[in-house]
C-alpha positions as CSV (number, residue, x, y, z in Angstrom):
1,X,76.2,168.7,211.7
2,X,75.3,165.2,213.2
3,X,74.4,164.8,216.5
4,X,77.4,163.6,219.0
5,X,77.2,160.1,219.6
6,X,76.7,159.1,223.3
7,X,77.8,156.3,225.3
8,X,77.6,154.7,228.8
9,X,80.3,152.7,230.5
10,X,79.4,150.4,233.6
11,X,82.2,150.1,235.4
12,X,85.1,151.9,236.1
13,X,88.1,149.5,236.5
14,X,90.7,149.1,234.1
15,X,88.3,147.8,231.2
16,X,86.2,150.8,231.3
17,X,88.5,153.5,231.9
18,X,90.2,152.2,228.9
19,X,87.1,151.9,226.9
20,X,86.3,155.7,228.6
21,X,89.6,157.0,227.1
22,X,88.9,155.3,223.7
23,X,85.4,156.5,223.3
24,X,86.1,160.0,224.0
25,X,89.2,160.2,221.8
26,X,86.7,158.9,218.9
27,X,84.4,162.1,219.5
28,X,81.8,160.0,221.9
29,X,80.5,161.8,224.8
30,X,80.9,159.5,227.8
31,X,79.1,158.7,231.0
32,X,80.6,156.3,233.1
33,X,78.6,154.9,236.6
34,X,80.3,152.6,239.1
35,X,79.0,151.3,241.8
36,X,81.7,152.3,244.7
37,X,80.9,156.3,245.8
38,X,84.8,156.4,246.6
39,X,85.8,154.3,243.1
40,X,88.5,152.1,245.1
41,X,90.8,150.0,243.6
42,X,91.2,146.6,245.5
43,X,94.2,144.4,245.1
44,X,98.2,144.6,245.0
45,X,100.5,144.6,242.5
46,X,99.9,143.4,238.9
47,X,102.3,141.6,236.6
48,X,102.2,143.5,233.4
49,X,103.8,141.6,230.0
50,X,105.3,143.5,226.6
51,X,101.6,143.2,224.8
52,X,99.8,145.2,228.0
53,X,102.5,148.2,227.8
54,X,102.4,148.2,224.3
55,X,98.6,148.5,224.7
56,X,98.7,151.0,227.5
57,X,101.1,153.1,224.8
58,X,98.5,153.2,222.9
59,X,96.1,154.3,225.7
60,X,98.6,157.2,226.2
61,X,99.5,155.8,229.9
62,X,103.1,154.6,228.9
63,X,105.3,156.9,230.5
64,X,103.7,157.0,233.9
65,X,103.4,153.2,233.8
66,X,107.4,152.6,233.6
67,X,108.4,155.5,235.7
68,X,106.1,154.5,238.7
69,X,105.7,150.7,238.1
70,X,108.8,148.8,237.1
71,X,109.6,146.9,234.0
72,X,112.6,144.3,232.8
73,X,112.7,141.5,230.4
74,X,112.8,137.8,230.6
75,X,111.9,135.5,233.3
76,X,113.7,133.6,235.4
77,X,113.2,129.8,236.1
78,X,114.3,128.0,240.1
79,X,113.9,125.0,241.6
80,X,111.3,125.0,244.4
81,X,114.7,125.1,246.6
82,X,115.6,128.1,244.5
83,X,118.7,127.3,242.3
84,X,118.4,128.7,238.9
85,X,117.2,126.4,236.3
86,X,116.7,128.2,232.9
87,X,115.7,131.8,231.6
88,X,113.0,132.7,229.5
89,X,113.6,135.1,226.8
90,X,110.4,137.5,226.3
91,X,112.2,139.8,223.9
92,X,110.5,140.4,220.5
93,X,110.9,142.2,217.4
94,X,106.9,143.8,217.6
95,X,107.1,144.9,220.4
96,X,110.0,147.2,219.3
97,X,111.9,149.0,222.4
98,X,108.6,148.5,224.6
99,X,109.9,146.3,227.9
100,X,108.4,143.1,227.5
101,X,107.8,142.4,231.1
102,X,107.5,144.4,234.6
103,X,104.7,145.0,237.6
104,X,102.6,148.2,238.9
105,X,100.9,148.6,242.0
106,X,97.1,148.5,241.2
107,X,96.1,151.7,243.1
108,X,98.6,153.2,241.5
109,X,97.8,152.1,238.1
110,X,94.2,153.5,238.9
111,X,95.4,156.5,239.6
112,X,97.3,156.9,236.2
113,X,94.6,155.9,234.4
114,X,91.9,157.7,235.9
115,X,93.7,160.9,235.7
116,X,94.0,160.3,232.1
117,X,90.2,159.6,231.9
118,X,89.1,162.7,233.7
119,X,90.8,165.0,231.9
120,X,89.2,163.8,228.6
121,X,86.2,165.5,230.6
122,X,83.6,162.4,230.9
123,X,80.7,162.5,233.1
124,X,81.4,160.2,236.0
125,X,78.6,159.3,237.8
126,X,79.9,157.2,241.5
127,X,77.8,154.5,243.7
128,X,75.3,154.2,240.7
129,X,74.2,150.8,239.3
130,X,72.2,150.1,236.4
131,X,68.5,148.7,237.2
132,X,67.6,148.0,233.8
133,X,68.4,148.2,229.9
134,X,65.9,148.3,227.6
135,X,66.8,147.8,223.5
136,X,64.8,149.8,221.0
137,X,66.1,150.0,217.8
138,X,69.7,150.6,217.5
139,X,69.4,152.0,221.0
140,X,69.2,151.3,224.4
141,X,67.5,153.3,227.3
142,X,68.8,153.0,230.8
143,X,67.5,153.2,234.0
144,X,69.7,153.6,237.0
145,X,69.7,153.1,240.8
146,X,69.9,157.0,241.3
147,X,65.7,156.8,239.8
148,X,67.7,158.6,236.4
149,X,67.6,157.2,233.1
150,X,69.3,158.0,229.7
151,X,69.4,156.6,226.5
152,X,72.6,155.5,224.6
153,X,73.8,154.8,220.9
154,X,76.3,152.3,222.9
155,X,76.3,150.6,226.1
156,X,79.4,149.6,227.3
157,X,79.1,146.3,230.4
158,X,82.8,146.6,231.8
159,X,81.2,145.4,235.4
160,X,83.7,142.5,236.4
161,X,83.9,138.8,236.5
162,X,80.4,139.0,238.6
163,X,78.9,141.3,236.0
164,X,75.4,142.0,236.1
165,X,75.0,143.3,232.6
166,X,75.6,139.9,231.5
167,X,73.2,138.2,233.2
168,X,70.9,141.7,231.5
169,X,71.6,141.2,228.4
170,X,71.4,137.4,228.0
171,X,69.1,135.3,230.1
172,X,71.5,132.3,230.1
173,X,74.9,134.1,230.6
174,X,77.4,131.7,232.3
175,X,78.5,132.2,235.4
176,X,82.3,132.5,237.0
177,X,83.5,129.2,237.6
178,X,86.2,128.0,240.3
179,X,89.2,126.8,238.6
180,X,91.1,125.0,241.3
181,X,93.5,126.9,242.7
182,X,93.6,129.2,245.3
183,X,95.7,132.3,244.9
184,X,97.9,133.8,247.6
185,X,99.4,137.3,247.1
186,X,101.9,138.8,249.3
187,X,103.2,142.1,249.5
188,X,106.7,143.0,250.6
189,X,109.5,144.9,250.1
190,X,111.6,144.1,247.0
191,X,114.4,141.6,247.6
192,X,117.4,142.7,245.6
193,X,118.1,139.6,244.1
194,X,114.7,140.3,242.2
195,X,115.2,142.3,239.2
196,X,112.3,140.6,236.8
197,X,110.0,138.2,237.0
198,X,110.8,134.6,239.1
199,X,108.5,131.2,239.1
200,X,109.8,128.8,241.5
201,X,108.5,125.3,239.9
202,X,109.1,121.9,240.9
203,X,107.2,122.1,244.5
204,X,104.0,121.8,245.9
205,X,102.6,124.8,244.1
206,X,103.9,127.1,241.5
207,X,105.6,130.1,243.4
208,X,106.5,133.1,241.8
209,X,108.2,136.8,242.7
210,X,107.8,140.0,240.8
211,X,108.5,143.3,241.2
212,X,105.9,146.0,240.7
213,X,108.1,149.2,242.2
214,X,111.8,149.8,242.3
215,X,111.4,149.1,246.2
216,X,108.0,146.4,246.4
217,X,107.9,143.5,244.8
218,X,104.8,140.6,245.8
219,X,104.4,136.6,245.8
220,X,102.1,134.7,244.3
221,X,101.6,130.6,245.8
222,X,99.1,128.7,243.8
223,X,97.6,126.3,246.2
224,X,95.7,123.4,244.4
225,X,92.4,122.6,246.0
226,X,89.4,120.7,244.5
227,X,86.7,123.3,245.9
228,X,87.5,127.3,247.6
229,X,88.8,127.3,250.8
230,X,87.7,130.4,253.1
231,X,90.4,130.6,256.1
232,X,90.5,133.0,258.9
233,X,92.7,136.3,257.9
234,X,94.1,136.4,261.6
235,X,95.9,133.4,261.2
236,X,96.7,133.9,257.0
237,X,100.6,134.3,257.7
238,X,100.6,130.8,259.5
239,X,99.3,128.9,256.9
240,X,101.6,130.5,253.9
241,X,104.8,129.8,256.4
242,X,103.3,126.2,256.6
243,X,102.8,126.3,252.8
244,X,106.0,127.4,252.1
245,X,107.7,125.0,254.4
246,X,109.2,122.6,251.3
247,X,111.1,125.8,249.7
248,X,114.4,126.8,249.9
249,X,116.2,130.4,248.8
250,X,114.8,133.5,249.1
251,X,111.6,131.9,249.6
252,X,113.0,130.4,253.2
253,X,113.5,133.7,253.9
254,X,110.3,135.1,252.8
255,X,108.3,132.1,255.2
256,X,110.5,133.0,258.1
257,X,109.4,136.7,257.7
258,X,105.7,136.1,258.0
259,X,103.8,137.3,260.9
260,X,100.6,138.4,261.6
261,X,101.4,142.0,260.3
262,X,102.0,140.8,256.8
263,X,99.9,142.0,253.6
264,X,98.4,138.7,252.7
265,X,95.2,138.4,250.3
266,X,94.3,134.7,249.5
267,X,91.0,134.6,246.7
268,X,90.1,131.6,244.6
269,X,90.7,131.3,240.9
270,X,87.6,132.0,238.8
271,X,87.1,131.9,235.2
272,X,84.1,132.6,232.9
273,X,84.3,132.9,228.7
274,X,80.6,135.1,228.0
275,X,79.9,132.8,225.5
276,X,81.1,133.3,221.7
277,X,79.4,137.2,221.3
278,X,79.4,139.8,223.2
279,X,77.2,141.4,221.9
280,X,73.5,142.4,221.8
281,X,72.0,145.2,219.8
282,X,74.2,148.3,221.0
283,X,75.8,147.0,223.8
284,X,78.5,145.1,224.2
285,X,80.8,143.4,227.2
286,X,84.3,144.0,227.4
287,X,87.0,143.0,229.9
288,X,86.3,140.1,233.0
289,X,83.1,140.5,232.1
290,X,83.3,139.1,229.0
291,X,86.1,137.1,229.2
292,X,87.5,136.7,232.8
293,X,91.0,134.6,233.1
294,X,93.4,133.3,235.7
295,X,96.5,134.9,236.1
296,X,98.6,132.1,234.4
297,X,99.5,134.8,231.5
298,X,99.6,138.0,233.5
299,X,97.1,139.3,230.2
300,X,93.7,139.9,232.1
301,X,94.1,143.7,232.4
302,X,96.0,143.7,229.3
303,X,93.3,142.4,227.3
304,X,90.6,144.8,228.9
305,X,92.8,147.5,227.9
306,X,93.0,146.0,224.2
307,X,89.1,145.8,224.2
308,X,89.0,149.5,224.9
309,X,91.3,150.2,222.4
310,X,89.6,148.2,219.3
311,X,86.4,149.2,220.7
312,X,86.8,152.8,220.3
313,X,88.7,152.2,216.6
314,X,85.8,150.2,215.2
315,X,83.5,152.8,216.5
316,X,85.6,155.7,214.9
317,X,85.4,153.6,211.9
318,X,82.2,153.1,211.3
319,X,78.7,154.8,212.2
320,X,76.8,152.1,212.8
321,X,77.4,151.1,216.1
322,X,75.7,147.4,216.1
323,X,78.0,147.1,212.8
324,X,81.3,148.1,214.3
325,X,80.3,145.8,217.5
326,X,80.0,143.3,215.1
327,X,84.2,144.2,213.7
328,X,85.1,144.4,217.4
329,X,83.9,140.6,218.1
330,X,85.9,140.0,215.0
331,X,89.0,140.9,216.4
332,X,88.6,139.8,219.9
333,X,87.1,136.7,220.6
334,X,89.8,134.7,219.3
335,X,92.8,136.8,220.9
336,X,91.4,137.1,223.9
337,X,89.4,133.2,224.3
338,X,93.6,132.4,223.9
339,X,94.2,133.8,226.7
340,X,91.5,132.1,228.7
341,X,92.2,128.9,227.2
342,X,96.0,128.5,227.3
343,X,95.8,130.1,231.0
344,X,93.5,127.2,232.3
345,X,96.0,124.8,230.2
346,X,98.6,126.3,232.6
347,X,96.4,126.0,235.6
348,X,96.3,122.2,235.0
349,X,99.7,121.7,234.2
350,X,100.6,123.4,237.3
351,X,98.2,120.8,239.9
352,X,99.5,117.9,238.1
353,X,102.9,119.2,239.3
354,X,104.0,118.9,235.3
355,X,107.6,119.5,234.3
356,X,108.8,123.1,234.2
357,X,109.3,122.9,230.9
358,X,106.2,121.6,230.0
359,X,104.3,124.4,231.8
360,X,107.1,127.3,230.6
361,X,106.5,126.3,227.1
362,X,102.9,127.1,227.3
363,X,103.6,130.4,228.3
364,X,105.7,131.4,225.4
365,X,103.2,129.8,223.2
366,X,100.7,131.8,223.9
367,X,102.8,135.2,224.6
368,X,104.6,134.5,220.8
369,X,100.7,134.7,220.0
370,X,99.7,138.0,222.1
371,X,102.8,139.5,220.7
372,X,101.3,139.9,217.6
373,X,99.3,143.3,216.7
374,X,95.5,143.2,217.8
């Protein structure tokens, strides 16, 4: 009988839980290290389109997704005083009766997907970096913070926009870059007049509402600045009242309701495309750490899921594992360089202040394209 193949996963956010899941439904044992001893989930909500829930289907998280998260189709287009300007249909034939739009809390999201990890029985090992990768062969052996090593017929670098396995496994690896805007989120209690997604366009800075729970919904304000701006958090609720001072609606009443109790996050926009492989030897990068996007699309987790997904098929597939590496940068780089590209295309639209229907028609451009199987 041949010997089990063995893999190890860096990181344990969406990417590589998905990638965990795959791997071990191929027959793989898995070890998976993270860095954080309490494996935290940062963030809010997420926006999550048709292509991410028909991908987390397929990752067998489906059902738990649209009973704790919450899903509807279309978007809807307002003014930046918030009249109603036009409605974007997201409904499409492949995606089948899959919602083709809807949000989730992150920690909760983490939670659902982590449960479905752990009881595929991985070894999970927590506050554990990797020191160094050595390639021999078709393998790799691995030396880790904890003074352990291991070696692997597949390394996995699921590690993050900041990932250090990339800068491991190729000496000139690019690096994140800013891509001039800075994001606000804000977390609040869903406003009934919410029921999908909502852009507010036409203003200072694209604006948009969506829910992510039958009772929370969060705001993102895209603030256009030429370099990161680093503010004080005590005074955060200020400057987004001040921000939103030009907007009308439900957005008036959002600013007026700011204080210094509110759940604000503000990060800049980064962006970095690994180059065009992936790849070396046995190991491979998957998710923002090989292909790291702004939120334009709402596709970032959605395409670390998909890498998890193809990963562990070509794997199954084939017994080769720099071989089926090799099929897997097939079928991603293009899909997934889309969504960087056409995201940034958005970015720039959006800090020239372009029509709404110039910037709207980007997005279902590039969603007609993600619709399509991976």
């Amino acid at each position: 009988m041949a010997e089990t193949r063995k893999a190890l996963i860096i990181g344990g956010g969406i990417a590589g839980m998905s990638a965990g899941i795959a791997l071990r439904e191929a027959g793989l044992t898995v070890d998976l290290c993270d860095q954080d001893p309490q494996w935290r989930v940062y963030g809010a909500g997420i926006t999550i389109t048709g292509p991410t829930l028909r991908a987390m289907g397929m990752l067998g998280i489906l059902d738990a997704v649209l009973e704790h998260g919450y899903t509807a189709d279309g978007i809807d287009i307002c003014s930046a005083d918030g009249k109603p300007l036009f409605s974007i249909d997201t409904r499409n034939d492949g995606l089948g009766d899959i919602p083709t739009a809807g949000g989730i809390l992150r920690p909760v999201l983490h939670r659902i997907m982590s449960e479905r990890l752990l009881a595929l029985n991985p070894i999970v090992m927590l506050g554990v970096t990797v020191e160094s990768i050595v390639w021999h062969g078709d393998l790799a052996t691995v030396r880790f913070s904890n003074d352990a090593s291991a070696t692997y017929d597949l390394v996995v670098g699921a590690d993050g926009i900041y990932s250090r396995t990339r800068q491991q496994m190729f000496e000139t690896a690019p690096v994140p870059r800013y891509a001039g805007q800075m994001c606000w989120r804000l977390m609040m209690e869903r406003h009934p007049s919410i029921v999908r997604r909502t852009f507010f366009l036409g203003g200072s800075a694209k604006v948009g509402l969506n829910p992510v729970a039958p009772d929370q919904m969060y705001m993102f304000y895209l603030e256009a600045q030429p370099e990161p701006v680093w503010r004080n958090e005590v005074d955060q609720h200020v400057v987004l009242r001040d921000l939103l001072q030009s907007y009308g609606g439900i957005l008036r009443e959002v600013a007026d309701g700011l204080n210094e109790r509110s759940n604000i996050i503000c990060r800049p926009l980064e962006t970095v495309l690994a180059g065009e492989t992936w790849v070396r030897s046995n190991t491979v990068l998957i998710g923002d750490a090989a292909h790291a996007t702004t939120p334009q699309l709402a596709s970032g987790a959605g395409m670390g899921i998909e890498d998890g997904l193809v990963l562990g098929e070509e794997i199954a597939r084939q017994t080769h594992v720099p071989a089926a590496l090799r099929s897997f940068m097939q079928r991603r780089y293009a899909r997934c360089k889309l969504v960087v590209d056409s995201s940034l295309e958005i970015s720039r639209l959006e800090r020239e202040r372009a029509a709404p229907q110039a910037q709207t028609a980007v997005v279902e451009k590039a969603l007609a394209a993600l619709n399509e199987e991976f």
